[in-house]
C-alpha positions in Angstrom: 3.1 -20.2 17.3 2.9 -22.4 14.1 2.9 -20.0 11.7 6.1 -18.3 13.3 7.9 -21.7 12.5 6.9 -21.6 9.2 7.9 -18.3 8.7 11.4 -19.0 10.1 11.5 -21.9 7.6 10.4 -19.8 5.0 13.4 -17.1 6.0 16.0 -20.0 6.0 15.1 -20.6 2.2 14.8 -17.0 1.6 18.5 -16.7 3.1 19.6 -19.6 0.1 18.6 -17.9 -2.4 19.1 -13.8 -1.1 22.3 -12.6 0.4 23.1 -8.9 1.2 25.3 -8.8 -1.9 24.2 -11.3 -4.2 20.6 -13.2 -5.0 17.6 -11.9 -6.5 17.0 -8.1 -6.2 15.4 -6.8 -3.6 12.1 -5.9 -5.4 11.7 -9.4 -5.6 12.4 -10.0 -2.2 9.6 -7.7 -1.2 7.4 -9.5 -3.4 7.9 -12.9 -2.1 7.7 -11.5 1.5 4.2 -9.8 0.8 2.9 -13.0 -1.6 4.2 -15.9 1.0 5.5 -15.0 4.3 2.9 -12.4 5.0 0.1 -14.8 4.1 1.9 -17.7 5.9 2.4 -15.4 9.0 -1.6 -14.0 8.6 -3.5 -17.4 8.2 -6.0 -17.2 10.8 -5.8 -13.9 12.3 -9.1 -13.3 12.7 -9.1 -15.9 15.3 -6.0 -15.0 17.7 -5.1 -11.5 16.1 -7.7 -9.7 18.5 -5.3 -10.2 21.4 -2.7 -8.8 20.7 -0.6 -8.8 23.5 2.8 -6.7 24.0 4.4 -10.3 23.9 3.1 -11.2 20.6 3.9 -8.0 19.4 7.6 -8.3 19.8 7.3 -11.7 18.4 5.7 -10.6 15.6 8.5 -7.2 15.1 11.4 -9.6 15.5 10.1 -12.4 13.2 9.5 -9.5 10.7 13.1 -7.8 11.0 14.9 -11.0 10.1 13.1 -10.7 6.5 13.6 -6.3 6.2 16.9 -7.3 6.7 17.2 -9.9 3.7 15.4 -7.9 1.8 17.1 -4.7 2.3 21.1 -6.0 3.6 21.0 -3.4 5.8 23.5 -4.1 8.4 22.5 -6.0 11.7 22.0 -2.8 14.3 20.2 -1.0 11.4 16.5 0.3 13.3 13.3 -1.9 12.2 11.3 1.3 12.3 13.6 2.9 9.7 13.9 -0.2 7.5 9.8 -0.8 7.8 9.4 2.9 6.3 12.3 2.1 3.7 10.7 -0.8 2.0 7.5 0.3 2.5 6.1 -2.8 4.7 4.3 -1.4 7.6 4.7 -3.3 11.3 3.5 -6.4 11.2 0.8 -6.5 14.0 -0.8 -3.8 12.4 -1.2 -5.6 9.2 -2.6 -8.4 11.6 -4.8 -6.2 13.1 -6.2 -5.3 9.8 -7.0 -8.3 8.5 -9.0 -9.5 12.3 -10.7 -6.4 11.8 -11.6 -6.9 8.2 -12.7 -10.5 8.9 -15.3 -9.5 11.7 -17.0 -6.8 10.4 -17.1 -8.1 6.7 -17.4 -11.8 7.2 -18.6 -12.6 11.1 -20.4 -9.2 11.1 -19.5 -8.0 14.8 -18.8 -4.6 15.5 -15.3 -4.6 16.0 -12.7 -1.6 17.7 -9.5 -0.6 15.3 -7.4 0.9 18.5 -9.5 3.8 18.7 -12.1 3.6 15.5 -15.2 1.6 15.5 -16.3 -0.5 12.5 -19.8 -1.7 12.7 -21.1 -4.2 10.0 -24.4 -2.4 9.3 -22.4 0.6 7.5 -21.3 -2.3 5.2 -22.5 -4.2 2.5 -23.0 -8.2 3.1 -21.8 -11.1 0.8 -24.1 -11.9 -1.4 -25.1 -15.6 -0.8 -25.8 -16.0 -5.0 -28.2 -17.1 -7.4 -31.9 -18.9 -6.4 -32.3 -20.5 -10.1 -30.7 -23.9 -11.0 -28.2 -22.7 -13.9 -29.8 -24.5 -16.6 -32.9 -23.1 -15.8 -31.4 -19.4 -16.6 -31.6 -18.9 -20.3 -28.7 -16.9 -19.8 -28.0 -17.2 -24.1 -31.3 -15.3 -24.3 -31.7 -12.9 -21.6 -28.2 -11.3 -21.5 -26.0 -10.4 -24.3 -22.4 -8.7 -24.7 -22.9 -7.7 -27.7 -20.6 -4.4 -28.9 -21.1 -1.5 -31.0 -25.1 -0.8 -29.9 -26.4 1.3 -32.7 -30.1 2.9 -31.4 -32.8 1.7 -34.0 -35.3 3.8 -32.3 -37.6 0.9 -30.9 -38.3 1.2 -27.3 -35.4 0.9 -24.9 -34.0 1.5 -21.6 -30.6 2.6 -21.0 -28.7 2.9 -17.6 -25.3 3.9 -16.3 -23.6 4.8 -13.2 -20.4 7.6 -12.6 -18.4 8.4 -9.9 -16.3 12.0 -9.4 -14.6 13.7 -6.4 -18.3 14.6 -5.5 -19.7 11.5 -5.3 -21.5 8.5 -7.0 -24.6 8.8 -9.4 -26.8 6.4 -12.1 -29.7 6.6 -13.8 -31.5 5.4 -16.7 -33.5 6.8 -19.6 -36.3 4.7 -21.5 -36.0 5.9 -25.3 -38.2 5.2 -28.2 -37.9 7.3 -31.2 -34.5 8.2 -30.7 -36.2 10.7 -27.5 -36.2 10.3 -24.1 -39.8 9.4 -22.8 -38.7 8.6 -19.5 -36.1 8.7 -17.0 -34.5 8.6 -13.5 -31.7 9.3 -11.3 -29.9 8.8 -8.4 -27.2 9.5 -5.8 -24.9 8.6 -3.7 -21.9 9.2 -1.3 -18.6 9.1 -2.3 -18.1 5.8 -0.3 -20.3 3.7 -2.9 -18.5 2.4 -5.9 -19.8 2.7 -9.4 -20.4 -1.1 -9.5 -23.2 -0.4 -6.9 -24.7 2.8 -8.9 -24.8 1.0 -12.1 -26.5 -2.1 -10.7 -29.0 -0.3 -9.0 -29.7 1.7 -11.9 -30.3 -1.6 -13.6 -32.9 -3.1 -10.8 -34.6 0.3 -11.3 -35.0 -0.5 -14.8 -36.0 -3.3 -14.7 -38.8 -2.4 -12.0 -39.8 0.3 -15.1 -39.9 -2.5 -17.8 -42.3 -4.8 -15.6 -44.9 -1.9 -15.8 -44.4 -1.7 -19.4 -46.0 -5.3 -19.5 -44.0 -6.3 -22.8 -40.7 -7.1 -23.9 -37.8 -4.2 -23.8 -34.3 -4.4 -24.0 -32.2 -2.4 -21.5 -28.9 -1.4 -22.3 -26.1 -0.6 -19.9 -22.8 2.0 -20.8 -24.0 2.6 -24.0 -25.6 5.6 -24.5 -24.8 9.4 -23.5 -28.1 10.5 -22.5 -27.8 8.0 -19.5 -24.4 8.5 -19.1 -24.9 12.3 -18.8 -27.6 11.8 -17.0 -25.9 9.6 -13.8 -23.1 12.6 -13.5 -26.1 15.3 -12.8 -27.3 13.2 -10.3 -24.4 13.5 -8.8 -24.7 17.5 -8.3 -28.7 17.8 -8.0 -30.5 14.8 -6.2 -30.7 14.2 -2.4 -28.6 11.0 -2.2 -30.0 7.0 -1.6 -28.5 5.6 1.6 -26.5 2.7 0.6 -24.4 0.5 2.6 -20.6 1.3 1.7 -18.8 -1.8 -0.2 -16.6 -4.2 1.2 -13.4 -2.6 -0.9 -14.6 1.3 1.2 -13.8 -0.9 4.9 -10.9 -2.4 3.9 -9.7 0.9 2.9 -10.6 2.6 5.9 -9.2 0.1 7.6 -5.8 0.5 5.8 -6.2 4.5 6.5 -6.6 4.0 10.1 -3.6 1.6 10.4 -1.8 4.1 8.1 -2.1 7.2 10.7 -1.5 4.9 13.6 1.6 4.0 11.9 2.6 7.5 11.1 2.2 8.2 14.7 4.3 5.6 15.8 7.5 7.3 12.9 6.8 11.0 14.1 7.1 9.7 18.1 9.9 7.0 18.1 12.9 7.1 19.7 15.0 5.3 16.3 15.1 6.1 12.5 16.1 9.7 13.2 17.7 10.7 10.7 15.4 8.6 8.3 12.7 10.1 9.3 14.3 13.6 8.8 14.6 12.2 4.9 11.0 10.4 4.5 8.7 11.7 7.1 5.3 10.2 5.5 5.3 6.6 5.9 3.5 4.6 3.0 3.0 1.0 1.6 5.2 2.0 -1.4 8.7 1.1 -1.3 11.1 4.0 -1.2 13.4 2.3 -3.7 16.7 2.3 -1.8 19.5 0.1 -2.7 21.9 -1.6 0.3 24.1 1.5 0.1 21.8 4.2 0.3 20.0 2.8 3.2 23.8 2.8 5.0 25.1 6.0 3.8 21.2 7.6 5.4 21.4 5.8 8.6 24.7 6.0 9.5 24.7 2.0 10.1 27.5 1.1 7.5 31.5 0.7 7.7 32.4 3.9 8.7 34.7 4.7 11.8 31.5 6.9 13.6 29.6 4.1 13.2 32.2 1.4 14.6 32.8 3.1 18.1 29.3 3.9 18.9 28.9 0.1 19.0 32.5 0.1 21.1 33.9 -1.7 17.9 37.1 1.0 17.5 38.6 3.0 20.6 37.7 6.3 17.7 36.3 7.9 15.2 38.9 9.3 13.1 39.5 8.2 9.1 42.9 7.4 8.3 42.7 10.7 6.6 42.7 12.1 10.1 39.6 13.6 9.9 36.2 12.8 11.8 34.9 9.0 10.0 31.3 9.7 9.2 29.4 9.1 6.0 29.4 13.3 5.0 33.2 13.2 5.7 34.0 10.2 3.0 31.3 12.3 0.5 33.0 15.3 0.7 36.2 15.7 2.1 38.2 12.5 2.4 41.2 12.4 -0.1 40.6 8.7 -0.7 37.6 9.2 -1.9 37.9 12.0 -3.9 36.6 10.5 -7.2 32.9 10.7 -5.9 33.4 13.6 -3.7 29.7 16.2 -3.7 29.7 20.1 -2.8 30.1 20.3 1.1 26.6 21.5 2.3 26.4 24.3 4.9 25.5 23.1 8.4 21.6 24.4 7.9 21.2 22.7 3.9 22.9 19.9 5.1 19.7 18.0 5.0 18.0 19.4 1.7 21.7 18.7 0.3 21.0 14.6 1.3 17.1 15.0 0.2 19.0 16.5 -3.4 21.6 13.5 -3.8 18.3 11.3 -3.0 15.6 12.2 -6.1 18.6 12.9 -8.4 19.4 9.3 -10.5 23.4 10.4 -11.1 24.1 11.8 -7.7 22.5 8.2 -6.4 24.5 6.7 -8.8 27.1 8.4 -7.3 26.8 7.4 -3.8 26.6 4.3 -4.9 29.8 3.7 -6.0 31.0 5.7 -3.3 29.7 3.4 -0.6 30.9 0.2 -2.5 34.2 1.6 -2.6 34.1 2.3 1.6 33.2 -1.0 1.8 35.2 -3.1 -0.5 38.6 -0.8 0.8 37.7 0.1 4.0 41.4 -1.7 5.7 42.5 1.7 3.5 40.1 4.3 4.7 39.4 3.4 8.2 42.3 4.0 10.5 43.9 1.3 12.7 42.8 0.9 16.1 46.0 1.1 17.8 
């Protein structure tokens, strides 16, 4: 796959300029990963990303670990689903997914299946294909103006405006002359349509109304509170218009369906335990860990525990004697007493970690703690012999 070369090439100069303890921070990281690699990795998903094959999906995973590892410097063996959750970049064939999705309903407009939800393009709004008058034949100068600071004179007028609440989506307008309202209307709509769509309606109905009038009027748009007032009873009162949702409503359903199926994935895996028992909501925000945090919550950092699981030390035990694991250097290892916290009991041992987590000077804390495993850790870990 050519965009997976890319993307390599891409991580390569990403490793030049990022290590795990030196380089640009990791916010920027995340940033250049979302901005380049993403869209390097994305270009023309709407063509293959429909099959997406178990192989591919690996691919994908593996190509996108290499860069959740630069931009975290979590250690090697730290889990992908854990560090995906962390920095708030969901797996990448669902992002894939999205965007083949997106593409055929919006732009190919083919019913198209997101695992188990079905988009179809009629429920959708269709791109515009623009303008039917040659631009200088539109006296735009005289028909449209953006002037501020209307002041109603009393001549004839119509006035229109659209609002948009919890409830749903209303416009109307109101044809004043005389400083009273002669006329009006008003509309609704579902919560799905944006207040772009009420308020342009509201200004095709008014200018339907100003062709019967058979004379010049000016119509006004957000500037008046009758109108204004107006749209947001519509909202409450009216039986509402059936308008196709806009293209913004399917790409955020699309990012909600992809959001659950990824939330799914987090409450049933098999890794990221003991992350997930910290952050058990996925999202596309970052959490904000640092390198240290992420290894103090995981377990995956230079502690004894750690080092024989992966058959690196014949044992477990701190030079202190006692049992090498990240709770045991927080708050009970004599060489680390300078950052030592409160020993939790065995059932707050978890709100005691979610506590050190929102708190700035406990994280502070742990920081300094972890730096201090790692920068001495021929002191605190015990020889292997």
């Amino acid at each position: 796959m050519e965009q997976g070369k890319r993307a390599m090439d891409q991580y390569q100069h990403l490793c030049r300029i990022a290590g795990k303890t030196w380089g640009i921070n990791k916010n920027i990281r995340r940033l250049l990963y979302k901005t380049v690699i993403e869209r390097t990795l994305c270009h023309g998903a709407a063509a293959w990303g429909h099959n997406m094959t178990s192989r591919l999906q690996k691919k994908l995973v593996s190509i996108q670990r290499l860069f959740l590892l630069c931009i975290t410097g979590a250690y090697m063996t730290t889990p992908t689903a854990a560090l995906q959750v962390v920095t708030g970049l969901q797996p990448f064939h669902l992002q894939i997914q999205q965007e083949e999705t997106y593409a055929r309903v919006a732009r190919a407009r083919s019913s198209s299946n997101f695992f188990t939800v079905i988009f179809s393009p009629t429920d959708y709004e269709s791109k515009s294909s623009g303008i039917h008058v040659h631009p200088p034949n539109f006296l735009f100068h005289s028909q449209i103006s953006f002037a501020e600071n209307h002041i109603d004179s009393g001549v004839k007028a119509i006035y229109t405006d659209g609002s948009k609440t919890d409830e749903g989506t209303g416009n109307a307008y109101c044809i004043l002359e005389n400083y009273g309202i002669i006329a009006s209307w008003q509309g609704k709509f579902d919560r799905s349509n944006s207040v772009f769509q009420a308020e342009i309606l509201a200004i095709r109905m008014a200018i339907e109304a100003a062709s019967s009038l058979h004379r010049p009027i000016k119509i006004w748009t957000d500037s008046n509170e009758c109108a204004d007032q107006s749209a947001k009873e519509a909202i409450t009162k009216n039986d509402p218009f059936l308008l196709p949702k806009p293209p913004s409503y399917l790409k955020a359903e699309i990012k909600s369906a992809a959001l659950s199926i990824w939330q799914d994935n987090w409450n049933n895996g098999e890794t990221g335990r003991r992350t997930h028992d910290i952050v058990p909501r996925v999202s596309n925000k970052p959490v904000g860990w640092n390198r240290e945090e992420i290894m103090f919550v995981t377990g995956h950092g230079p502690f004894p525990s750690y080092l024989l699981r992966f058959n690196l030390r014949t044992h477990d035990n701190c030079s202190c004697g006692g049992k090498g694991d990240p709770i045991h250097y927080a708050t009970k290892c004599p060489f680390t007493l300078s950052w030592h916290f409160q020993t939790p009991t065995v059932s707050l041992k978890l709100q005691w970690l979610k506590n050190i987590l929102t708190n700035n000077f406990s994280r502070t804390r742990l920081r300094l703690l972890m730096r201090f495993i790692c920068d001495e850790n021929n002191l605190i870990v015990e020889d292997n012999n």
